[in-house]
Structure formats: C-alpha cells, structure tokens
N, C-alpha and C positions, 0 to 999 in steps of 0.2 A: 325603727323599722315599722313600713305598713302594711299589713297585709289584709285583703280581703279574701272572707273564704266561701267558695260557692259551695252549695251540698245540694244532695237529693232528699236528706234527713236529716235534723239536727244530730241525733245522736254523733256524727260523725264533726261537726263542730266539737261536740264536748272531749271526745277521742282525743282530736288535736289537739287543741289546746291544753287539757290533762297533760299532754305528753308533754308541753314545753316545761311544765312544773314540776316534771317529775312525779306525778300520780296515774295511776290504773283507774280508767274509764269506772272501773267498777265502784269508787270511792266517790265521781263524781256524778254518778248517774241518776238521774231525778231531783237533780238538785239545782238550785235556783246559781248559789253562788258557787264558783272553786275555789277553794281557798288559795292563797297568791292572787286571784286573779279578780280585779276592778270591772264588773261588769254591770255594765246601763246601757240605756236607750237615749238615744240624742233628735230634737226638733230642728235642729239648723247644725251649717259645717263650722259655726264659731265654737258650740259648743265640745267638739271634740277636742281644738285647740284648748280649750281652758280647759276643761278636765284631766286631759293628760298631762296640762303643765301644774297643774297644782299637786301632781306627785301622790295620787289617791283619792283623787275624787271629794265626796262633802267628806268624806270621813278622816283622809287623811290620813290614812294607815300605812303610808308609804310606798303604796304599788310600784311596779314597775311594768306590770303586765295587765291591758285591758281589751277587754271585748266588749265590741260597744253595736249595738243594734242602731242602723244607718235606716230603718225599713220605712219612717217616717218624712226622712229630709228628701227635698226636691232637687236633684240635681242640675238641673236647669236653670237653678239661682246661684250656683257654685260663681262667685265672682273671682275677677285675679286679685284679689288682696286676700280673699278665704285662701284661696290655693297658696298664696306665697306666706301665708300663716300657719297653714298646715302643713306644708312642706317642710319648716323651721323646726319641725318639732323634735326636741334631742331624740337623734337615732338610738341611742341607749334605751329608749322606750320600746316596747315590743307592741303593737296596736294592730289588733283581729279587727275586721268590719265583717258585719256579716247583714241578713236583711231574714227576718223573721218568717216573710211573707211570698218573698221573690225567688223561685229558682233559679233563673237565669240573669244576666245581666243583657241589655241591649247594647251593641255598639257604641253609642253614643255616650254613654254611660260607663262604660271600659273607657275609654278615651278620657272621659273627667276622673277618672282613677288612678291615670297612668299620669296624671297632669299634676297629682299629688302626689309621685315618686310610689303607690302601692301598688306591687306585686297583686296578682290574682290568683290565686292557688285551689283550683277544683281538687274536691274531696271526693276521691271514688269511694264506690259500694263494698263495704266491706265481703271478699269473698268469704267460702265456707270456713277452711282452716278459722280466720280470724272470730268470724260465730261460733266456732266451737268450743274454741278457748276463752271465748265471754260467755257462753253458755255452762261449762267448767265453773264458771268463777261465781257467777252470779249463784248457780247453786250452795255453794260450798261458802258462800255469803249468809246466804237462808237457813244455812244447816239441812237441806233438804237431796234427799237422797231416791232418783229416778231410776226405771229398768232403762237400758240401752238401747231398746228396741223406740220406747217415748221419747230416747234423746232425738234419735234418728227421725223421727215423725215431725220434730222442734224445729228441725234445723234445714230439712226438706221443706218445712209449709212456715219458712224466714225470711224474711230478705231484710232484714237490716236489725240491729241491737235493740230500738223497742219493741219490738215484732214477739223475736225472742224474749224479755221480760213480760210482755204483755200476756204470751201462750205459759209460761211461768209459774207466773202469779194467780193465774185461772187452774192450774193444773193443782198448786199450793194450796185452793182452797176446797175442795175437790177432794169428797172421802175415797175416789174411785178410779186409780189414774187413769185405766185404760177404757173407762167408760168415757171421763171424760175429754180426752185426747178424742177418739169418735167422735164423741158428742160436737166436737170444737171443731172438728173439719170437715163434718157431715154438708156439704154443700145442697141448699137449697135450691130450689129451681127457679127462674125468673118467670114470675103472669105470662098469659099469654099475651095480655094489654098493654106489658112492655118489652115485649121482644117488637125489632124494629125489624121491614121488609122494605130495604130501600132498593129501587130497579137496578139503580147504579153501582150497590153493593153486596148483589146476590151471592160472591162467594162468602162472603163475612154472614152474612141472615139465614140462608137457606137452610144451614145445620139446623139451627137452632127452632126449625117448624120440622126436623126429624123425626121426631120422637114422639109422637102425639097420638095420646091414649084414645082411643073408641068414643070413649063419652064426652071427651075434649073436642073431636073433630069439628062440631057443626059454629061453637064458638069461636075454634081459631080461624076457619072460613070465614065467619062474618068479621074478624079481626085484624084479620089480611086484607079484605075485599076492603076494609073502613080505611088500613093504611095509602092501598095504592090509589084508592078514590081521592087521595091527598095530593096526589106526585102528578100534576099535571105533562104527562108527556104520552107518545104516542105508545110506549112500549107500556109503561101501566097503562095506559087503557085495553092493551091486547092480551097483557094479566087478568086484566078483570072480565075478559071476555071469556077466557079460559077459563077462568076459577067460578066463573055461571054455567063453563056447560060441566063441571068436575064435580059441581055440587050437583048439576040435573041427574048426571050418572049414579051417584050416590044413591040417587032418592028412587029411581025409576032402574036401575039395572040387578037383578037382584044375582047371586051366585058368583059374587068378585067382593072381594071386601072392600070396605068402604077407605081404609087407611090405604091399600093398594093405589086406586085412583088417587088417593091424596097424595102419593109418594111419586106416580107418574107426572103428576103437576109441578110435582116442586122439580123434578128431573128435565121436565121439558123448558121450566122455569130458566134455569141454571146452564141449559146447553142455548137458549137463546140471548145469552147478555154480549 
C-alpha cells in the first residue's frame, strides 16, 4: 500500500505515522527516526522500488513500514516502466511519501500518483482538544508542572504540535513563568518602512497607519507619500495630492491636532477605493 501524505506541518506526518506503529506522537517527536519505521530520502522513482523491496533499506532490519521523502525526484521523468515497477511493489508493504518542501501537490502530479495505484491522504490541523492532550503529555514527559492559566495562553497562541513544544521549552527554561509567557507573546510592532500602502488594498493597510504616535507622524508621511510615488496609477497620484495638502495643514493650521488631519486622510483614503 501507497500512500502519500499532504500536511500543513510535519508534526502531523509524524502523528500519522507513529499511529500505524502503535506509538504516541510523544515518543516520536523530534526525532529523526521511529522506530519500526524505514525512513529516507530518494533522487529518482527506481529507488523507491529497490528500497522497499530489499525489506529494510541498506540496513536490512527487516522493515515493513517506510516513509520516504519524494521532495527531490522529478515527476515529469516518472516513465511506464517506473510506474509498472512501482506499482509491483508487494502490497503487504506500507509506503508514506511525503515532500519535505511542497505543501501542495499540483494536478499533474496527483495524476502521476494515482498512476502508481497511491492513495493521497491530507493531514488536517490538529484541533484544540488534540493540542491539549499533546500539551498534557509533552509536560508530564519533562516532569514539568505549569499554572493553568499558562496552559490556556499555550494553547490559545498554538496552531500545531511544534508551536506547542517550541512555547514549552522557552517557558522550561525560564526562572519566571508568567513573566515569561508575557515576555513570549508581547507582540512587537512592524517599522513604519514596512508597513505596505497599496491603492488597491486600502482595507488590508489602512489600519495599520492607525495608530501613529505625534513624533512618528512626519516620517510615516514621507513613508506613505515614498510608497504611493511607487504605484503608478491615477488614484495614487490623487493620494499623493492629498497627503501634500494633509501635511500643508499640519504645518500651517494650528489648534487641530496634527494626528487628527492624519486620521482624516486615511478616512477619506479608504471611503474613496
């Protein structure tokens, strides 16, 4: 049997496959090999043929079960003699492909898969429940004992099983949980040199020149004004007209603050897209 496994994350390869051996993700995580399981990288589609038929790879350990990184081979060389070679391979074999590098597969590529009798099996996102109970585990792994309140912070700011080990293992070393759980999701703010103002994407940008401190103002003008000098069309140039008289105001109108004007800008910005 062939199967390939799509994911978002490997972690969730490892999941899978753990499961058909009968082991807890928790045993195989961060690790290169699982035990039972024959895992390598392959340059061309012959060598998957020989390695699964040699019943364990160079070692010989008898596998029965391999996951093999395809992220290399060119599928567009896949001839009919590969395919009726692979195709042969005793089903009593259990064979993962997976691509290190690729999320998705393209059409074309599903089709030489299917051509090799393998199944495609997308690996969804592990929900919460299941992060919680790898969350659970992984502690009680470490011997490491958390308030409740940090679990909940772990598992809110997770989306998938390294994420979780990663916030973990930060926290594990860390004389200070709750300092450093803060410390860990205290989100910094992006420059103003790269926040983007594109004409065509004023509800996605616009927020993001909301918030602009007094002493910041005259930099994100000339920031803004450097972006849309970029965007060759009519409508930046009728930003940049506005944001010359937004800054004249500023400078010459006195008893209005100056963030005001700027907040009228981006208002009048946003109702004209």
């Amino acid at each position: 049997m062939i199967q390939y496994l799509q994911y978002t994350d490997f972690s969730l390869v490892l999941e899978y496959v753990s499961s058909v051996v009968n082991l807890d993700i928790i045993k195989t995580f961060n690790k290169f090999n699982i035990p039972g399981v024959d895992r390598f990288g392959v340059e061309k589609w012959d060598d998957i043929q020989t390695r699964a038929r040699s019943g364990g790879g160079f070692f010989d350990d008898g596998s029965s079960i391999f996951l093999i990184d395809i992220a290399n081979i060119d599928f567009e060389s896949l001839r009919k003699k590969e395919v009726a070679g692979i195709g042969s391979i005793d089903e009593s074999l259990q064979i993962f492909l997976y691509s290190s590098y690729k999320d998705k597969l393209l059409a074309t590529e599903k089709n030489i898969l299917k051509k090799i009798k393998c199944n495609i099996i997308n690996l969804k996102k592990a929900d919460n429940g299941k992060l919680a109970e790898f969350l659970d585990k992984y502690l009680l792994d470490l011997n490491l004992e958390i308030a409740n309140d940090t679990k909940t912070e772990i598992l809110k700011n997770s989306n998938n099983y390294k994420e979780v080990v990663d916030i973990v293992d930060f926290i594990d070393l860390a004389e200070d949980q709750k300092k450093s759980i803060s410390h860990l999701y205290k989100k910094a703010e992006l420059p103003l040199y790269m926040r983007s103002f594109n004409v065509l994407q004023l509800d996605r940008d616009i927020p993001k020149w909301s918030n602009i401190k007094t002493e910041d103002l005259q930099f994100a003008i000339s920031v803004v004004y450097g972006k849309l000098d970029k965007q060759h069309s009519q409508i930046a140039h009728t930003f940049k007209k506005d944001l010359i008289m937004t800054d004249e105001k500023i400078k010459t109108r006195g008893g209005i603050s100056p963030i005001l004007w700027w907040k009228l800008f981006l208002w009048k910005s946003r109702l004209s897209r």
